[in-house]
C-alpha positions as CSV (number, residue, x, y, z in Angstrom):
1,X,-4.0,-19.9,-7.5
2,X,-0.3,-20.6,-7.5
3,X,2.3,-18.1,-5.3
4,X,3.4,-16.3,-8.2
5,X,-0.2,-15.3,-9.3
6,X,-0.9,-14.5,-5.7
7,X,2.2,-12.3,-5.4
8,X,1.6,-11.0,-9.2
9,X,-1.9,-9.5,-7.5
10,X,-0.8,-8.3,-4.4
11,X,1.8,-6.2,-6.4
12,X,-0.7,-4.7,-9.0
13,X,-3.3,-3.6,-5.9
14,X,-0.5,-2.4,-4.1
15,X,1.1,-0.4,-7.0
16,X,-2.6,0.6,-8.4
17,X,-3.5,1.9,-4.2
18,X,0.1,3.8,-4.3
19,X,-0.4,5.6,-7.7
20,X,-3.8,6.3,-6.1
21,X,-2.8,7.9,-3.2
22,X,0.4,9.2,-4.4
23,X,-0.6,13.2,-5.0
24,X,-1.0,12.9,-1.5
25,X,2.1,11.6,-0.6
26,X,5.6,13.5,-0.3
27,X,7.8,13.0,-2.3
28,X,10.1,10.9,-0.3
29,X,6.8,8.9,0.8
30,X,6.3,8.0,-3.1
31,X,10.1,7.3,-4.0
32,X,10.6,4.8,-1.0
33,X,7.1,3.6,-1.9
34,X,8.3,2.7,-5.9
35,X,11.3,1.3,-3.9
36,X,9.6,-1.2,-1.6
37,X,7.4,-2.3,-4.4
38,X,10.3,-2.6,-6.9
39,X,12.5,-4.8,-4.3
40,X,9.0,-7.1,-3.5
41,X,8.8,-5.7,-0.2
42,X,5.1,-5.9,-0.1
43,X,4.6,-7.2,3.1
44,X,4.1,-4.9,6.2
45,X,6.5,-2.9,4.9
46,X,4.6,-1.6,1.5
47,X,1.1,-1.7,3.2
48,X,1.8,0.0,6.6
49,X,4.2,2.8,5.5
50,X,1.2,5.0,3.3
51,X,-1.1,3.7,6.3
52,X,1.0,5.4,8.7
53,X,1.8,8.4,6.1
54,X,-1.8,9.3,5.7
55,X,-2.3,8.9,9.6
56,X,0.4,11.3,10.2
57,X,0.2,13.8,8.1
58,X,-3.6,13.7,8.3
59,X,-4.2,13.1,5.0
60,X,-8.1,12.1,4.1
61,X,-8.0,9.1,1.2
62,X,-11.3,8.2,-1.0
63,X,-13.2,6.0,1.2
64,X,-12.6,3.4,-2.0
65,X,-8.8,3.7,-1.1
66,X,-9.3,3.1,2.6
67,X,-11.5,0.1,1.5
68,X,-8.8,-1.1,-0.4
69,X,-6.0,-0.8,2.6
70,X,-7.9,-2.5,4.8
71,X,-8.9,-5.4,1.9
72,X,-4.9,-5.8,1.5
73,X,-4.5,-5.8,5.5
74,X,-6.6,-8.7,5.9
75,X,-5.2,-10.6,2.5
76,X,-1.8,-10.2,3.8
77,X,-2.7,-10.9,7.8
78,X,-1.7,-7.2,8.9
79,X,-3.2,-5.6,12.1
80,X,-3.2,-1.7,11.0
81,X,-4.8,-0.5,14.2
């Protein structure tokens, strides 16, 4: 798989995980969230900020969406702990 495929997947799960999660999230939470993922910012930045929303605003995710953070934490090397 080429960089541009592997980037072309990491945006779709990270877009699909977002839309998931996104009745959850405030409103500010979602529009930076469509921001970061509009601008390619999917590293740390896209991952950790609805990691850290849902830790701080105790907010209780589908054990299939907190399957899929931690899947895209270890594809894109991120320590979430």
């Amino acid at each position: 798989m080429n960089r541009e495929e592997e980037w072309c997947q990491l945006e779709e799960a990270l877009t699909n995980l977002v839309d998931s999660i996104s009745s959850q999230l405030s409103l500010r939470d979602r529009k930076l969230l469509a921001e970061f993922l509009e601008n390619r910012e999917f590293g740390v930045v896209a991952l950790e900020w609805p990691h850290s929303s849902i830790i701080e605003n105790d907010l209780r995710p589908a054990s299939s969406q907190h399957l899929e953070i931690q899947r895209l934490a270890k594809t894109m090397g991120i320590d979430l702990s």
